[in-house]
DRENBA-271004 format. One record per residue (C-alpha): residue number from 1; y, x, z; residue in one letter; chain. Coordinates in nm, 4 decimals, decimal comma. Layout:
N
nr py px pz rest kette
NUM Y X Z A A
...
END
This chain:
167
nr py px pz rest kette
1 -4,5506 -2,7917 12,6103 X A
2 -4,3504 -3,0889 12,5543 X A
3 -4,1485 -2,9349 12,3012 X A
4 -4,4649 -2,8279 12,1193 X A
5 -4,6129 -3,1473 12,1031 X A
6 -4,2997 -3,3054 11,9495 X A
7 -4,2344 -3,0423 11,7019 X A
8 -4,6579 -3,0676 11,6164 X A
9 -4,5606 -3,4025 11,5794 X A
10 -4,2736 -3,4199 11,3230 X A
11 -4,4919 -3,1431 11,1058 X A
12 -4,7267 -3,4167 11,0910 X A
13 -4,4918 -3,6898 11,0326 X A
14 -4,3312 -3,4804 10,7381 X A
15 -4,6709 -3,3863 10,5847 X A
16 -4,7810 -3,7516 10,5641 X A
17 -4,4674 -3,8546 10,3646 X A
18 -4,4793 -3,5891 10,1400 X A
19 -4,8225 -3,7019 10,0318 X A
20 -4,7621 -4,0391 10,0321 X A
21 -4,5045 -3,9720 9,7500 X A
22 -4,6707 -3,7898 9,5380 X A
23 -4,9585 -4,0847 9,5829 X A
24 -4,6737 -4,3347 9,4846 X A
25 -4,5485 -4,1639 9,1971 X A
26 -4,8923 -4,2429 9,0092 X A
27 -5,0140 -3,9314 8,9157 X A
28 -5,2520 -3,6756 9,1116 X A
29 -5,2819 -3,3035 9,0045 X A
30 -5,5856 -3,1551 8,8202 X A
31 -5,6654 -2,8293 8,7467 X A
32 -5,9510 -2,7065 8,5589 X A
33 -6,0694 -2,3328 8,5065 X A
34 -6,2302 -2,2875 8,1986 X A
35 -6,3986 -1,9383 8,1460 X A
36 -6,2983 -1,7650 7,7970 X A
37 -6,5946 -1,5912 7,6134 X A
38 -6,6499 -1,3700 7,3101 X A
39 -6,7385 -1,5508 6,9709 X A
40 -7,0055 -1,4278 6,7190 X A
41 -6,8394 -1,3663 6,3476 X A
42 -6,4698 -1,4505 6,4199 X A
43 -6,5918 -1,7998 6,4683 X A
44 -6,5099 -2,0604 6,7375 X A
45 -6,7994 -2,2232 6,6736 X A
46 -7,0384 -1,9118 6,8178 X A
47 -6,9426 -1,8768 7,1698 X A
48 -7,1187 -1,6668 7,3577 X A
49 -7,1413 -1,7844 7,7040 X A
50 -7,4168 -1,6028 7,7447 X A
51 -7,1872 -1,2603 7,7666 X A
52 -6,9454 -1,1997 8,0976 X A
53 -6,6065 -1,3755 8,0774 X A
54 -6,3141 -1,2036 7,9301 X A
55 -6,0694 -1,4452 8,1089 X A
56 -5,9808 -1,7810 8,1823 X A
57 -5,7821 -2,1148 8,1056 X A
58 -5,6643 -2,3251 8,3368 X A
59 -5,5847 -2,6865 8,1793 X A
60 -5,3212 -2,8559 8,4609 X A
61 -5,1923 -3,2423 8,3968 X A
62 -4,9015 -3,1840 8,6389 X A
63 -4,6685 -3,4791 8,7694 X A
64 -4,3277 -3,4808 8,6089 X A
65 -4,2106 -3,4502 8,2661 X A
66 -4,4759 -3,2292 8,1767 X A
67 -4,7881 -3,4000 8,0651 X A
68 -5,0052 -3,0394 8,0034 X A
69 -5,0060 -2,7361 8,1225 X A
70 -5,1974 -2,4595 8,0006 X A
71 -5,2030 -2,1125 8,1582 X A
72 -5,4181 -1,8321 8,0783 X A
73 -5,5341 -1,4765 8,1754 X A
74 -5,7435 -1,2595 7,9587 X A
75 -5,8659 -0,8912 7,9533 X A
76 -6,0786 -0,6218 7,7313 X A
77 -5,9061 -0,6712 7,4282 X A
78 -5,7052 -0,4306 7,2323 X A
79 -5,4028 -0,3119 7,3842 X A
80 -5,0487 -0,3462 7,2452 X A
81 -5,1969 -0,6162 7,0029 X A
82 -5,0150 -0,9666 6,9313 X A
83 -5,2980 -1,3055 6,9834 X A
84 -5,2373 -1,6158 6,8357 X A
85 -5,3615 -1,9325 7,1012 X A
86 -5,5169 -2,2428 6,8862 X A
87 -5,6012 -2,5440 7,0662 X A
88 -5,8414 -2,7698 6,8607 X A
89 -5,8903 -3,1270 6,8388 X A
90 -5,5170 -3,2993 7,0414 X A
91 -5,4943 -3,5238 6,7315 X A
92 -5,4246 -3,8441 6,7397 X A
93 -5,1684 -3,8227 7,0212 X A
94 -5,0046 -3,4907 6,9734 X A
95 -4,6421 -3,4715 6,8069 X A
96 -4,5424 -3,1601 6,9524 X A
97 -4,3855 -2,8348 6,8270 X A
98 -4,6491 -2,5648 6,6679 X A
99 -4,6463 -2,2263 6,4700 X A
100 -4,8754 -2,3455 6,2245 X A
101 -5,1448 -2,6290 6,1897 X A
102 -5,5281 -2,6103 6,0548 X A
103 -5,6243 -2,9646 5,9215 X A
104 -5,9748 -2,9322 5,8797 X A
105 -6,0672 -2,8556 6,2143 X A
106 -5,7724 -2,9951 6,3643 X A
107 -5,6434 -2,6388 6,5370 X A
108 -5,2980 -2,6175 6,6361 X A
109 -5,1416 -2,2743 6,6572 X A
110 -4,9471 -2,3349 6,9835 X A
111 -4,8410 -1,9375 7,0926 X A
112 -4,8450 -1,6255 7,0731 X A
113 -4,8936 -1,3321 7,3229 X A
114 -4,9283 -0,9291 7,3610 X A
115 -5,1538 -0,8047 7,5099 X A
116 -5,0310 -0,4298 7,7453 X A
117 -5,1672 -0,1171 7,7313 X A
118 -5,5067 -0,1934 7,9178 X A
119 -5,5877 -0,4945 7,6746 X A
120 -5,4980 -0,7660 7,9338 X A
121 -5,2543 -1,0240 7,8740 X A
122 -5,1354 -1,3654 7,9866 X A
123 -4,9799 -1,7368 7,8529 X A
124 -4,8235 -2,0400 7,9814 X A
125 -4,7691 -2,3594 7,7613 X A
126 -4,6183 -2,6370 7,8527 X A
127 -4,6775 -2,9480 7,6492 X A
128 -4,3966 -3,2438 7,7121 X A
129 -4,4976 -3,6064 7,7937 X A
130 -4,3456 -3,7197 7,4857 X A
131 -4,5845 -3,4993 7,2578 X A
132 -4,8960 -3,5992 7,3723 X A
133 -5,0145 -3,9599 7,4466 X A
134 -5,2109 -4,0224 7,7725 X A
135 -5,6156 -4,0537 7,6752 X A
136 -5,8892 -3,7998 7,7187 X A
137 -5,9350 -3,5133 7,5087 X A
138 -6,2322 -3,3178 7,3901 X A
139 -6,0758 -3,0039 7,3068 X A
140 -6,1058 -2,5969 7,2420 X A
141 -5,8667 -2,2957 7,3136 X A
142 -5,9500 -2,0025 7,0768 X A
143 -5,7731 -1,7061 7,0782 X A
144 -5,7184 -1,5338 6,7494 X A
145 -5,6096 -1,1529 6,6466 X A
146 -5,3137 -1,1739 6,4750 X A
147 -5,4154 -0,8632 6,2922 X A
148 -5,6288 -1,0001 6,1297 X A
149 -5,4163 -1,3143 5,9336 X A
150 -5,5230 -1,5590 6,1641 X A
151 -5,8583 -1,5889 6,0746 X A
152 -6,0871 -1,3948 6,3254 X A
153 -6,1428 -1,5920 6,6376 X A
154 -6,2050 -1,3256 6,9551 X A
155 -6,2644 -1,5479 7,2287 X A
156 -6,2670 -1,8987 7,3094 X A
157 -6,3638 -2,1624 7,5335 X A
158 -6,7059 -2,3691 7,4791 X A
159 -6,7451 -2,6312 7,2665 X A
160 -6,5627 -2,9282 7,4762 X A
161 -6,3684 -2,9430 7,7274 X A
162 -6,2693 -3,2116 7,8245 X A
163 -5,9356 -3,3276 7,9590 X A
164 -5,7651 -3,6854 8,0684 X A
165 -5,4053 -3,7187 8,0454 X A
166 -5,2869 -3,9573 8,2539 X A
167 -4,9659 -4,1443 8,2136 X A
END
């Protein structure tokens, strides 16, 4: 019994400094799930919440040298097909690398993915401390087939979702 309480003891000794650590390094962990949704005419602007989910994003400012994390997981769209993933509205503060850039909405072309033979697929992007300054964000994820020259949105998050960066 002894020996339990002792080793019931140090678990709990161990546990407390491990959280106060990641207290004193400044920054706590936040994860948000986003639902992604179908979009009327290709457009990001036409989400249709009102339809089921097709997936998720989940937007993660992590501690460490990586300021954002985004990770997603989506299903019922074409299988074997390459998506391109556009995040919308990170300017001012983002200096990072893209595949291409659309200025008048401020959409960043951040990835690609395939999709597998059922239609499902999955992403992970992680975004650097030194490309993005620390500040809160209004921003969409929109997920475009890359069939189609980049041009036909088929699902995205709502219009905003917002997300802090903290230094």
């Amino acid at each position: 019994m002894k020996k339990y309480l002792i080793l019931v003891l140090i678990v709990l000794i161990i546990g407390t400094l491990v959280i106060g650590v990641q207290v004193a390094s400044g920054k706590r962990v936040d994860a948000q799930r986003v639902p992604l949704y179908p979009v009327n005419n290709c457009n990001s602007a036409f989400v249709r919440s009102d339809l089921p989910s097709q997936g998720e994003v989940v937007f993660v400012d992590p501690m460490g040298n990586v300021t954002f994390i985004i990770q997603g997981n989506v299903e019922d769209l074409s299988p074997n097909q390459c998506y391109n993933i556009w995040i919308r509205d990170l300017d001012p503060g983002y200096s990072g690398n893209f595949l291409k850039k659309y200025a008048p909405l401020g959409y960043y072309m951040v990835d690609t993915f395939t999709t597998n033979v059922e239609g499902k697929g999955t992403f992970h992007i992680n975004i650097l401390s030194e490309d993005l300054t620390p500040g809160e964000y209004e921003i969409q994820l929109a997920i475009n087939d890359d069939s189609a020259g980049n041009g036909c949105t088929v699902l995205a998050t709502e219009l905003w979702v917002t997300v802090t960066i903290k230094e």
